[in-house]
C-alpha positions in Angstrom: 20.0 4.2 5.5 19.0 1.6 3.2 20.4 -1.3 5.7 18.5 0.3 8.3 15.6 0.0 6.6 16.2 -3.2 6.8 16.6 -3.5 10.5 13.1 -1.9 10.6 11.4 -4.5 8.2 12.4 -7.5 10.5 12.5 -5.8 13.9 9.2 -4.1 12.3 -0.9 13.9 -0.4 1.1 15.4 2.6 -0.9 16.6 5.0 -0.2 18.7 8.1 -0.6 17.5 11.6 -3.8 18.1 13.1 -2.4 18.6 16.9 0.5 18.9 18.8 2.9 15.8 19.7 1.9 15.8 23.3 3.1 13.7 25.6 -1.0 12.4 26.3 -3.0 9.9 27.8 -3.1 6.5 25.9 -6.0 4.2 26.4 -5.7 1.3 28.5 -3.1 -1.0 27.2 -3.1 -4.8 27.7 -0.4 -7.7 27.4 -1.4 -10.8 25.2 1.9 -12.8 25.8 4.7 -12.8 27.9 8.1 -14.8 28.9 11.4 -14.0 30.0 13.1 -15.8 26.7 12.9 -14.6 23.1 10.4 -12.5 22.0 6.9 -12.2 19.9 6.4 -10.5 16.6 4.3 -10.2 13.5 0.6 -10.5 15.2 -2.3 -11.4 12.9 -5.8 -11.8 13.9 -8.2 -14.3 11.6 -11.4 -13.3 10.1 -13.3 -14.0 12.9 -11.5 -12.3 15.3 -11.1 -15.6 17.4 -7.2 -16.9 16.9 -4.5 -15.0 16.8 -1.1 -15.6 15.3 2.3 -14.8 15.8 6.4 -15.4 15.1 8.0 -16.2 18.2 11.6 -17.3 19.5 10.4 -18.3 22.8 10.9 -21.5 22.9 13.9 -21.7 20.7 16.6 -20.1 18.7 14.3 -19.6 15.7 11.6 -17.7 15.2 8.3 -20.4 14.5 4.8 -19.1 13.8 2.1 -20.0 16.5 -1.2 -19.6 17.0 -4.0 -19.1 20.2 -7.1 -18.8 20.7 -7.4 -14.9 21.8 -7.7 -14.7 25.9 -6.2 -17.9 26.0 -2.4 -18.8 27.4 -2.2 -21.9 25.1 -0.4 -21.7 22.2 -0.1 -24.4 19.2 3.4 -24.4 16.9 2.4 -24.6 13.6 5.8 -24.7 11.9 9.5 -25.9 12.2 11.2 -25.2 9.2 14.8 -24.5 9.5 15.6 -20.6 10.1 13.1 -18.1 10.8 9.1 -17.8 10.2 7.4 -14.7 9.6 4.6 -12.3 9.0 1.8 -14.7 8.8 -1.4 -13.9 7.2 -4.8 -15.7 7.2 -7.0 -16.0 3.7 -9.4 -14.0 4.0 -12.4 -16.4 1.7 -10.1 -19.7 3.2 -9.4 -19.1 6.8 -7.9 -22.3 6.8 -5.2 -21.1 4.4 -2.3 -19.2 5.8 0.6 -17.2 3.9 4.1 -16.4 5.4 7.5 -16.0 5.0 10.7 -17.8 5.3 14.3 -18.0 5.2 14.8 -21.9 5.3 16.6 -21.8 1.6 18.4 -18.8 2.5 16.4 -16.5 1.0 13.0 -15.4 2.4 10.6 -16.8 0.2 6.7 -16.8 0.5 5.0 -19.9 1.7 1.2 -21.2 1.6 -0.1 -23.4 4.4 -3.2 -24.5 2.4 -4.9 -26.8 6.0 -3.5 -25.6 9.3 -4.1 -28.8 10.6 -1.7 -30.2 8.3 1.0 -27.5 9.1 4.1 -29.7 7.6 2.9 -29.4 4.4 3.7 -26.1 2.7 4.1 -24.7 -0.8 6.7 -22.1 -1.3 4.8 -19.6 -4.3 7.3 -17.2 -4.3 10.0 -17.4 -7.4 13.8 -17.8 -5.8 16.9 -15.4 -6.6 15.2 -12.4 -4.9 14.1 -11.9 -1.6 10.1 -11.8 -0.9 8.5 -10.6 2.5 5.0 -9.6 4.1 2.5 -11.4 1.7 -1.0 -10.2 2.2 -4.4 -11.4 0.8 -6.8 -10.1 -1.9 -10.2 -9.7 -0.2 -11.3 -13.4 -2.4 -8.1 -15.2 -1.4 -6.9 -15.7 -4.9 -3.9 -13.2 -4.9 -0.7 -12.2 -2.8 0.6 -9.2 -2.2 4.5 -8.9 -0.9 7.1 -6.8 -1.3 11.0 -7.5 -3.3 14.1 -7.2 -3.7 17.4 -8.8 -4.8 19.7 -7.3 -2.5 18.1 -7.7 0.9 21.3 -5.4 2.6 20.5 -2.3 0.4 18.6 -3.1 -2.6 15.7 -1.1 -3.6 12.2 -2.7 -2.7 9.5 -3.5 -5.2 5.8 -4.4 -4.9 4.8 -8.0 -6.4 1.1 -9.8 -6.8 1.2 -13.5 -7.4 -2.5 -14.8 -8.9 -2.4 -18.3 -7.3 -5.1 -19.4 -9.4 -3.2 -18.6 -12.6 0.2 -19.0 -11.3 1.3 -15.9 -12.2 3.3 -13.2 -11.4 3.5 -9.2 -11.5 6.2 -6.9 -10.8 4.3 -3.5 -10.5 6.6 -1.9 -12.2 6.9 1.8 -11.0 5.9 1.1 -7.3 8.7 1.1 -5.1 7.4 0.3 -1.8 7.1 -2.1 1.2 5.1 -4.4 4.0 2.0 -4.0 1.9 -1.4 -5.0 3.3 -4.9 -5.6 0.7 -7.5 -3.6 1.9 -10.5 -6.3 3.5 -12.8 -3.8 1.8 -11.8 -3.2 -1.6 -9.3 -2.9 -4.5 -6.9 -0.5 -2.5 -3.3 -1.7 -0.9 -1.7 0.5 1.7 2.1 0.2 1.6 5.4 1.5 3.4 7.7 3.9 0.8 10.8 5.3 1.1 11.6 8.4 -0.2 14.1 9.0 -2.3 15.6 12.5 -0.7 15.9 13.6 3.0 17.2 11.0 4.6 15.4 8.3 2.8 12.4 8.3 5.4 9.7 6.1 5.1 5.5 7.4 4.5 2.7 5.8 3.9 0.8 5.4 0.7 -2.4 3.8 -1.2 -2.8 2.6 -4.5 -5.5 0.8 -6.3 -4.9 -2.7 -8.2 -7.6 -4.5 -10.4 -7.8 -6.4 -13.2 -4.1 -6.4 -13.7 -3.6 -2.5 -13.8 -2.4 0.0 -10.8 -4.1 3.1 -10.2 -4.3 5.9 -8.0 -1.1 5.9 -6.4 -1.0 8.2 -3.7 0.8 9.2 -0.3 -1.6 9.3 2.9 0.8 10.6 5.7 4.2 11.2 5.3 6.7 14.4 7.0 9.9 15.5 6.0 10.8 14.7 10.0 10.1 11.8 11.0 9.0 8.5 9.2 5.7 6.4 8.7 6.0 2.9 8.4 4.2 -0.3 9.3 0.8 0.5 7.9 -2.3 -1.5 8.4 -6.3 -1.5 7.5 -9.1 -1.4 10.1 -11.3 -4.1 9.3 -13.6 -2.1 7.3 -11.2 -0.4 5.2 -12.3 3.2 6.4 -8.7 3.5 8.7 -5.1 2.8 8.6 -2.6 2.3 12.0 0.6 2.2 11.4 3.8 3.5 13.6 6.6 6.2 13.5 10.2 6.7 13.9 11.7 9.7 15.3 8.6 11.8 16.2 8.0 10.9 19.8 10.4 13.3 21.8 10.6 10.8 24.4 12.4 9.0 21.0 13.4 11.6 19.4 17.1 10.2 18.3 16.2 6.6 18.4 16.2 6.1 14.4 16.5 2.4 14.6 13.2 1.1 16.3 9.4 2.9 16.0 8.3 4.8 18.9 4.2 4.9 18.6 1.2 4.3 16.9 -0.8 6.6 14.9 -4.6 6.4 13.3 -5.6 8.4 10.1 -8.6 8.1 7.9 -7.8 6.0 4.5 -8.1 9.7 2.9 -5.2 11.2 5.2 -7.3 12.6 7.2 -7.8 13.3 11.0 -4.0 11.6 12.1 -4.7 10.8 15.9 -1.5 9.7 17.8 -2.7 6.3 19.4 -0.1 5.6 22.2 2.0 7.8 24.1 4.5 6.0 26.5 7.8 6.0 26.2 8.4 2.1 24.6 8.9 1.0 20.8 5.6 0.4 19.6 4.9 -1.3 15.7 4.2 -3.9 13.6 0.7 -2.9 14.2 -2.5 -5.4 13.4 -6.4 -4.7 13.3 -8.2 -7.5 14.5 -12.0 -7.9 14.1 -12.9 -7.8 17.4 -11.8 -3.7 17.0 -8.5 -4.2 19.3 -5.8 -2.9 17.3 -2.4 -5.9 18.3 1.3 -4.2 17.9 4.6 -5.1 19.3 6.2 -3.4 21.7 9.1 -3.5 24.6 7.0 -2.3 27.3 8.5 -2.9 30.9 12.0 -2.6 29.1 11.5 -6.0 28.5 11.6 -8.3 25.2 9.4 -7.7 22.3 5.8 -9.2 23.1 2.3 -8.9 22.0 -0.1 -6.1 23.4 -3.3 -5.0 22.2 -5.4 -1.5 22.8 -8.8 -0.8 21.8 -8.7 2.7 19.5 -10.7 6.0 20.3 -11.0 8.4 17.8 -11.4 11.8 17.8 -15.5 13.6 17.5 
């Protein structure tokens, strides 16, 4: 389960369900890229809600991060390290400043782009001998959230914050978990966990991190049925999108790939299912122009870029 967890990563209080898994009627969907060759991932949306950023394979054998101007067709490469890009992420007080991963050593490691428009230049801030994924900012662009582990097949996953003014590193110790994402609004980190029992599925949980110290570590959706993974903030912290596994009926064996997107209040409340047809949605991303940008196989194609604008329930 554990190397299928895996799969998942690089593909992609309990409450009860509010309604029933009906089959529905998503909102208008609408493709950002496309391309008969590779495929997109990772989508990121700046501050500003004007560029959009991405891993693709489309024009080569590895996947490179890119970036476009959103409604646009024209896309700029921003690196070519050897191996595979991911997961970028856009500082939040430096928008200038991008964080993402990399396998180029043969590890992923975390990287810093401090000046986009210097791309070669990078700054791995990561410590080697483990692996490190997903780095997201603090709210001030000083710290890095990402998730580790030593044994990428079936090793158990760990949160880590890096203070990249200090230069230091933490392990929360205690807080298994992984793909975390800051909150834009606050103190709070949403996260992916596993549990430990039934089937190892993954939920989604909160906690609260400042000055040094972890707090209030607590699950927001999870089911003994199905998983919860992929979480992400809306850009005011008030809502999390992420996607699940196994809960579609449409899906209902596929335990390799997510099947749709869900919505739920940062308390756990109000869970609305967000797309209904029959594809692999996740990786989901909440861009500040309100469209919320996920992968997804739709046509039966490759993996590319959509986006929907979410409705939510009176």
């Amino acid at each position: 389960m554990k190397r299928l967890l895996a799969a998942l990563i690089l593909v992609s209080a309990c409450r009860p369900e509010p309604r029933p898994d009906s089959d529905g009627i998503e909102p208008p969907v609408t493709q950002v890229t496309a391309g008969r060759a590779g495929e997109d991932r990772d989508p990121e949306v700046d501050p500003d809600g004007r560029r959009l950023f991405y891993a693709s394979s489309s024009y080569g054998a590895d996947l490179d991060l890119y970036v476009r101007d959103i409604g646009s067709n024209t896309a700029t490469r921003l690196t070519s390290l050897p191996g595979d890009e991911r997961f970028p992420k856009v500082n939040p007080a430096r928008p200038q400043a991008l964080a993402f991963c990399s396998n180029a050593s043969g590890e992923w490691q975390v990287y810093v782009m401090e000046d986009q428009s210097r791309p070669a230049k990078v700054v791995q801030v990561s410590e080697p001998g483990a692996h490190h994924l997903h780095p997201s900012w603090s709210p001030d662009g000083r710290h890095l959230v990402y998730c580790t582990t030593e044994d990428f097949g079936a090793g158990e996953w760990t949160l880590t914050v890096r203070d990249l003014a200090a230069g230091t590193t933490r392990v929360l110790e205690g807080v298994d978990g992984l793909l975390p994402e800051w909150s834009p609004a606050g103190n709070r980190i949403v996260f992916q966990r596993m549990k430990h029992r039934d089937g190892w599925l993954g939920s989604v949980w909160t906690l609260e991190y400042a000055a040094g110290e972890v707090r209030d570590v607590t699950v927001v959706f999870s089911s003994d049925e199905w998983a919860a993974i992929n979480p992400a903030w809306s850009p005011d912290g008030s809502r999390i999108v992420f996607a699940t596994v196994a809960k579609s009926r449409s899906r209902a064996g596929v335990q390799h790939e997510p099947d749709d997107l869900w919505i739920v209040r940062a308390d756990g409340s109000r869970a609305t299912r967000l797309t209904t047809s029959t594809a692999s949605d996740g990786m989901p991303c909440w861009g500040a122009d309100g469209r919320i940008y996920f992968v997804s196989d739709r046509e039966r194609g490759p993996f590319r870029l959509w986006s929907v604008e979410p409705r939510f329930p009176e």
